[in-house]
Kinemage of the C-alpha trace (Angstrom):
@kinemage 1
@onewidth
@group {chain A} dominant
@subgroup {mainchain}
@vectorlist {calphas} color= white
{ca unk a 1} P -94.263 39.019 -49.188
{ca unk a 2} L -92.124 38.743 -46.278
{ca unk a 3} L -92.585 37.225 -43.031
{ca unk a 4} L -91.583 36.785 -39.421
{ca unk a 5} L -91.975 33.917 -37.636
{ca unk a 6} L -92.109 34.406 -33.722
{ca unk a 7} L -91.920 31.225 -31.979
{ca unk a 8} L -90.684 29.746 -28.244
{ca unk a 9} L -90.075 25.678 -27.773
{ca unk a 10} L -88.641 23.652 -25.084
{ca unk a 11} L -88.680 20.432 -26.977
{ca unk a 12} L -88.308 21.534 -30.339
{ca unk a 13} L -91.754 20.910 -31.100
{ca unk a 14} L -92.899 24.577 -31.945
{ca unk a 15} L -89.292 25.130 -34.280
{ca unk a 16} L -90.121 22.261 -36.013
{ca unk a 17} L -93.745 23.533 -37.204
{ca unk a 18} L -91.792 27.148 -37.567
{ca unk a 19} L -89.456 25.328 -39.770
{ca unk a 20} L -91.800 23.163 -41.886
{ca unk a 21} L -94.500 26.328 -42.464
{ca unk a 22} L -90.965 28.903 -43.790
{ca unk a 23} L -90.442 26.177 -46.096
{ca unk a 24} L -93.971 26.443 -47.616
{ca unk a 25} L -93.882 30.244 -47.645
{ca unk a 26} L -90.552 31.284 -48.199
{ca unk a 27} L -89.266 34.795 -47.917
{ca unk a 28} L -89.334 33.956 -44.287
{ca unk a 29} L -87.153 34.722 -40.906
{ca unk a 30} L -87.686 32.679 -37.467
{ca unk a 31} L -86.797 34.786 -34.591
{ca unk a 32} L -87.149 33.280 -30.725
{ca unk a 33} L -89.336 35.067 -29.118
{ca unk a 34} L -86.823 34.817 -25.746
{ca unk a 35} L -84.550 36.734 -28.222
{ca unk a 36} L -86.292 39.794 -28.212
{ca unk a 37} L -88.160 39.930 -24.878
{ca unk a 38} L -86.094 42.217 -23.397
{ca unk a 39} L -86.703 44.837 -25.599
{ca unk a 40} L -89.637 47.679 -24.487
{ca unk a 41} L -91.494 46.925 -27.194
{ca unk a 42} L -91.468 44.508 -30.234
{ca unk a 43} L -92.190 46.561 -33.685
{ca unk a 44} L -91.118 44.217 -36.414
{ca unk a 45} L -91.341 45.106 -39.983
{ca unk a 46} L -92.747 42.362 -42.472
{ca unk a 47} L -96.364 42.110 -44.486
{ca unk a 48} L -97.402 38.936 -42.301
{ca unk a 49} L -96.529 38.172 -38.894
{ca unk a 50} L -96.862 34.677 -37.337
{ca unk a 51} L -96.149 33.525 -33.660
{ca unk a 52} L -96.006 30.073 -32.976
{ca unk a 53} L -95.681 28.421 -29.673
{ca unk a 54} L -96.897 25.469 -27.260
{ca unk a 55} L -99.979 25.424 -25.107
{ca unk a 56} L -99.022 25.574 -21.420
{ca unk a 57} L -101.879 24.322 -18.825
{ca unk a 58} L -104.427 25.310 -21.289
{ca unk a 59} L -103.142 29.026 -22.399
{ca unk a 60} L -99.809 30.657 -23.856
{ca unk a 61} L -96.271 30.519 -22.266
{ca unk a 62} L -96.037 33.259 -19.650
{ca unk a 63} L -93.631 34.290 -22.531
{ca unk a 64} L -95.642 34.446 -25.018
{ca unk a 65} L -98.139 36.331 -23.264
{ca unk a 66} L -95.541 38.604 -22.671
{ca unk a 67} L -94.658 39.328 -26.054
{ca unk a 68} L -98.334 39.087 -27.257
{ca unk a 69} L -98.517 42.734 -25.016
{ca unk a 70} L -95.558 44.041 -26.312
{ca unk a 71} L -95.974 43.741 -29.896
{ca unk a 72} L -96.402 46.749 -32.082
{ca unk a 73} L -97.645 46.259 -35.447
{ca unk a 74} L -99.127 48.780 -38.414
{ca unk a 75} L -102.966 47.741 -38.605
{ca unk a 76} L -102.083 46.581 -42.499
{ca unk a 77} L -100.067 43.932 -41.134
{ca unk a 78} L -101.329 40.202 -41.294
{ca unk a 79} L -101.116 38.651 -37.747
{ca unk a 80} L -102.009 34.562 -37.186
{ca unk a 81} L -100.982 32.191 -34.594
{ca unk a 82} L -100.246 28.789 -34.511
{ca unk a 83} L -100.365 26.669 -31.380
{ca unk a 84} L -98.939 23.225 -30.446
{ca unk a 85} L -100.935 20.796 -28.028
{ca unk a 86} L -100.667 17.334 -26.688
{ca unk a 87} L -104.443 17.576 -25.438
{ca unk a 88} L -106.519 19.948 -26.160
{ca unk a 89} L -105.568 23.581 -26.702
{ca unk a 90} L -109.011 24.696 -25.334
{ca unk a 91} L -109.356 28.574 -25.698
{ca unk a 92} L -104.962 29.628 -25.473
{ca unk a 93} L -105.367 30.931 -28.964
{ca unk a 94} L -108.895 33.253 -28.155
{ca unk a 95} L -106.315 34.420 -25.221
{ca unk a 96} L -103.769 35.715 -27.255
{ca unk a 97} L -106.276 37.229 -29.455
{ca unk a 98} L -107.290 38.841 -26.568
{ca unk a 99} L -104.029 39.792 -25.805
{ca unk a 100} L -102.867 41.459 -29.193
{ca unk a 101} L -106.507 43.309 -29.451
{ca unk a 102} L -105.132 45.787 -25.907
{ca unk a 103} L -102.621 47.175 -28.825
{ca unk a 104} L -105.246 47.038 -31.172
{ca unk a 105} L -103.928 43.845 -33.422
{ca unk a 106} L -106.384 41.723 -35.347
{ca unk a 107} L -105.501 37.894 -34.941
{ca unk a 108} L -106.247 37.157 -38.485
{ca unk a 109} L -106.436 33.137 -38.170
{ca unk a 110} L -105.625 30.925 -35.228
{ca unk a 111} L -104.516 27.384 -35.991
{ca unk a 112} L -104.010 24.713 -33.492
{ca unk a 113} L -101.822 21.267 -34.287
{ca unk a 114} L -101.259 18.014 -32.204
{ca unk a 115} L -98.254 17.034 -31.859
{ca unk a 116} L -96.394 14.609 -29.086
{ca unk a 117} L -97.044 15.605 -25.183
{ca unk a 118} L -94.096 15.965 -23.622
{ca unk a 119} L -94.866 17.208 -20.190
{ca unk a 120} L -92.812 14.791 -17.934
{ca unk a 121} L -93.773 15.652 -14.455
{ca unk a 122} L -97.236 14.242 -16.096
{ca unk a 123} L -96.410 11.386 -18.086
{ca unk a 124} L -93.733 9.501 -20.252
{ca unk a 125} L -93.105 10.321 -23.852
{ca unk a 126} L -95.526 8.808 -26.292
{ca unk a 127} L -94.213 5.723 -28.755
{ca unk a 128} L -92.086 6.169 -31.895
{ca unk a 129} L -94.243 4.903 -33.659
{ca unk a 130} L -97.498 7.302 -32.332
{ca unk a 131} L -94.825 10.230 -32.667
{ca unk a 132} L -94.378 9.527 -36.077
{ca unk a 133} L -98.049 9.438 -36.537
{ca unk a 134} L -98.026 13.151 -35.256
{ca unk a 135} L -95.398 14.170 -37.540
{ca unk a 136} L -97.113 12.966 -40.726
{ca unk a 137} L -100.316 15.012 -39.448
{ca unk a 138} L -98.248 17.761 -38.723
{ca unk a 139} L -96.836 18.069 -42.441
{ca unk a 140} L -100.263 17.832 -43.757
{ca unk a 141} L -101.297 20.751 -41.125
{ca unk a 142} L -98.341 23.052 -42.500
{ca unk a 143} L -99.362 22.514 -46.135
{ca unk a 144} L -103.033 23.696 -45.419
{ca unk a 145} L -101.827 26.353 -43.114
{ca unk a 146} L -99.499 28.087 -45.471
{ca unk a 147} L -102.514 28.668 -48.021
{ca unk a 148} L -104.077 30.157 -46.081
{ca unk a 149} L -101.767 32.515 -44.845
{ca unk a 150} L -100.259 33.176 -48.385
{ca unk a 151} L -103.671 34.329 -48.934
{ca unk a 152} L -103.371 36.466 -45.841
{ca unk a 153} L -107.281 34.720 -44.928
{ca unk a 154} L -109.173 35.705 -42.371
{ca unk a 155} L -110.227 32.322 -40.482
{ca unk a 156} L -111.960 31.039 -37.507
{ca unk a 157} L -109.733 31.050 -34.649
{ca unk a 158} L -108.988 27.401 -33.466
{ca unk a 159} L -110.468 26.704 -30.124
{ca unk a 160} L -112.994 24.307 -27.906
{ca unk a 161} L -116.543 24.809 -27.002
{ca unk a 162} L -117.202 27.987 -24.516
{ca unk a 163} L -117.296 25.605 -21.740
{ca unk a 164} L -114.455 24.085 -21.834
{ca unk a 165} L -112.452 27.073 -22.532
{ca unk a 166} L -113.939 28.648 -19.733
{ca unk a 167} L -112.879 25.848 -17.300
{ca unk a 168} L -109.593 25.221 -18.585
{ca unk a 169} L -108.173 28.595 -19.657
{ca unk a 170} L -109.597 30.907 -17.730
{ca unk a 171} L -110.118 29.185 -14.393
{ca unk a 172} L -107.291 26.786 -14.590
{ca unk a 173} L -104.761 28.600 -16.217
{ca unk a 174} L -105.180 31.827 -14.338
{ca unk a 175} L -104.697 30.188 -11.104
{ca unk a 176} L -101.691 27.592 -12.733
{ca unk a 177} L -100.236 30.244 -14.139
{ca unk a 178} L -99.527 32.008 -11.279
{ca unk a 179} L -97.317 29.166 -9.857
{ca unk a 180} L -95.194 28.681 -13.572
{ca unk a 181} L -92.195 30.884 -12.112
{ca unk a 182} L -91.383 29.117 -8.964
{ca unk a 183} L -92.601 25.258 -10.545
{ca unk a 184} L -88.422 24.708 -11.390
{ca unk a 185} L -88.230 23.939 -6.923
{ca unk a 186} L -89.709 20.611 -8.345
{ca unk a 187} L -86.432 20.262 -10.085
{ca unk a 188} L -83.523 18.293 -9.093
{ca unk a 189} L -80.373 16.555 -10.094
{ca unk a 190} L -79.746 12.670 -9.811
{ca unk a 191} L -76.207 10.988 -9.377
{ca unk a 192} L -76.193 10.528 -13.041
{ca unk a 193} L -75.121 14.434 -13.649
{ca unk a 194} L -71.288 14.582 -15.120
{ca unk a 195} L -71.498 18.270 -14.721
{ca unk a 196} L -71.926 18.821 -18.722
{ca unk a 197} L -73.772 22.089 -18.598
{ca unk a 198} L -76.317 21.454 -21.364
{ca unk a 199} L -79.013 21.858 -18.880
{ca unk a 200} L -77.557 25.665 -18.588
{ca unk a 201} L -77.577 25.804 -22.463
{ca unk a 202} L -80.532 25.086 -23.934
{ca unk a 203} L -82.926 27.031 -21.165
{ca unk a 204} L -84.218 29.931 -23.373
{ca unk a 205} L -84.674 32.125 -20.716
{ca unk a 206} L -81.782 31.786 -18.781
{ca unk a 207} L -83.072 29.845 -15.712
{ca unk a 208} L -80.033 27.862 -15.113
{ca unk a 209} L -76.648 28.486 -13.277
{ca unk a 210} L -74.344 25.913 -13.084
{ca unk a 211} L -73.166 25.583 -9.456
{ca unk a 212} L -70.293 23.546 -8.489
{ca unk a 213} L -70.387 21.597 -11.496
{ca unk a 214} L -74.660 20.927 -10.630
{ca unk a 215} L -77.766 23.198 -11.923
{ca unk a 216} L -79.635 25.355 -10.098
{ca unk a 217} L -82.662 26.671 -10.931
{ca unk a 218} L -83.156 30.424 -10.477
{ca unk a 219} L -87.095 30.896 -10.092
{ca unk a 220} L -88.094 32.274 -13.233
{ca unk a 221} L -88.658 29.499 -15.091
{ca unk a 222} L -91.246 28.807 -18.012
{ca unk a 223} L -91.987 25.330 -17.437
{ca unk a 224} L -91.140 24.307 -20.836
{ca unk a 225} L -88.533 21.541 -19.611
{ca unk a 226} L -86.131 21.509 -21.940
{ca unk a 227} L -83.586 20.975 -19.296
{ca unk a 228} L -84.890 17.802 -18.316
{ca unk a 229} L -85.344 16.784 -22.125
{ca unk a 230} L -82.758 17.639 -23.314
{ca unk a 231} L -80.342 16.370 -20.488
{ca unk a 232} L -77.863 13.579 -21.971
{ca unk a 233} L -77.848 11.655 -18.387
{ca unk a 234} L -81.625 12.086 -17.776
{ca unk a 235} L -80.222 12.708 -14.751
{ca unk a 236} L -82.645 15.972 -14.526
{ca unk a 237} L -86.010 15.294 -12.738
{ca unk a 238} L -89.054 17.193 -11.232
{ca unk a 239} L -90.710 14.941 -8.530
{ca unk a 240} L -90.643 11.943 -7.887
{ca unk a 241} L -91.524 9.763 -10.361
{ca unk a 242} L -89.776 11.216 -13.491
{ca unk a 243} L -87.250 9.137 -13.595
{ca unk a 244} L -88.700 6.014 -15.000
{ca unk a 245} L -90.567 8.108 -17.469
{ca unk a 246} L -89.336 8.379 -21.605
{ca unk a 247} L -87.819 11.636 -22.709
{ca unk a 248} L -88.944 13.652 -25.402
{ca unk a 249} L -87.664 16.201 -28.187
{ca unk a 250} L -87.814 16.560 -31.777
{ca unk a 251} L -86.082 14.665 -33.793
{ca unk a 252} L -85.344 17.441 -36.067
{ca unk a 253} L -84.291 19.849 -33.946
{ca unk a 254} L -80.694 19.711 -32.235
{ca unk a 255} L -79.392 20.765 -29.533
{ca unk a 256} L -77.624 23.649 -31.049
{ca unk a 257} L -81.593 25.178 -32.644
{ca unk a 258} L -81.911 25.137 -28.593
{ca unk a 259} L -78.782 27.541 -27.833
{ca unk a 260} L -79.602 29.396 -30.647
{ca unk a 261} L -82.661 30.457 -28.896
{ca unk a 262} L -81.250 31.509 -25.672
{ca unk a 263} L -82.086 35.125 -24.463
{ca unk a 264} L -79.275 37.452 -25.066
């Protein structure tokens, strides 16, 4: 049976699960979601349709939402989600449920994974040795998963208790939300920056311009910060106190997996 494989990352965490679960299933394509966003509306052809991406102050990628209302599917079509957190993922995966359901799309199984935080302007990247720890949970997580959706199972959709998904992603993340685009003016460039461009690279939605050999970030940003990850100076920062703090991405995923996903 053939199957698609939405997904969006800034640190390669979300590729890396996208990678691992094609593996199990085969007969598989990964498409980035920032791909095909342009388009009116997203009508892919497959028997199973997965969309994996990272939990973003407690609900989907602005993204991801984005996509989630766009998509087109016949009703025989298998639909899950997977969803990456470094806390909790409270209720983001009930939201996109939500989402699909306005184009009347069943969210067949909803499956959440830990894997390292790597929110910066928060805190520093976790140990190698705690990532590692992730990664060997993660694996297991994939092996499960794909059963299940080989089996094209109905499951319970991975989420917290009502309360907590009511605080966190409804209250909080409708209000946070609303400040995602405009969050890159917290963004700046230290005297490390040798004008390399990579920043301007590896943002998947084409947030970046370089400007006299510095970035500058254009206002419709995602907040996945991949620029600042992925910077070989770490010369990218958002505050003030990011610059003391350990970078994070993958250590599967290259720089190159980041182009690759670059709108067109």
């Amino acid at each position: 049976m053939k199957t698609l494989l939405y997904y969006f990352t800034g640190t390669g965490n979300t590729l890396k699960i996208a990678k691992d679960l094609a593996a199990q299933l085969g007969d598989t394509e990964i498409i980035p979601i920032a791909k095909v966003i342009d388009q009116p509306s997203i009508t892919p052809s497959a028997d199973r349709v997965g969309i994996v991406f990272p939990v973003y102050i407690w609900g989907p990628p602005l993204i991801v939402a984005n996509f989630a209302r766009k998509l087109q599917v016949p009703a025989a079509t298998y639909v899950f989600g997977i969803t990456n957190y470094g806390g909790f993922p409270a209720g983001t995966l009930l939201m996109l449920k939500d989402l699909l359901a306005t184009n009347k799309i069943d969210l067949s199984a909803g499956f959440g994974i830990k894997m390292p935080g790597n929110y910066t302007p928060m805190y520093g990247a976790k140990s190698t040795a705690e990532q590692q720890k992730h990664f060997a949970r993660e694996a297991a997580a994939i092996k499960e998963i794909a059963e299940i959706v080989k089996a094209n199972k109905s499951v319970p959709i991975s989420a917290n208790n009502a309360l907590v998904n009511s605080l966190f992603s409804s209250f909080i993340y409708k209000h946070g939300s609303l400040k995602i685009p405009e969050g890159d003016k917290a963004f700046w460039v230290d005297e490390k920056c040798n004008s390399c461009g990579v920043c301007e690279k590896v943002c998947p939605v084409k947030n970046i311009k370089m400007s006299d050999g510095k970035p500058v970030w254009l206002h419709h940003c995602e907040q996945c910060v991949g620029c600042l990850q992925w910077c070989p100076q770490e010369a990218i920062q958002a505050g003030k106190k990011t610059a003391v703090r350990k970078r994070y991405h993958h250590p599967d995923i290259t720089e190159q997996d980041m182009i690759s996903q670059q709108k067109n």
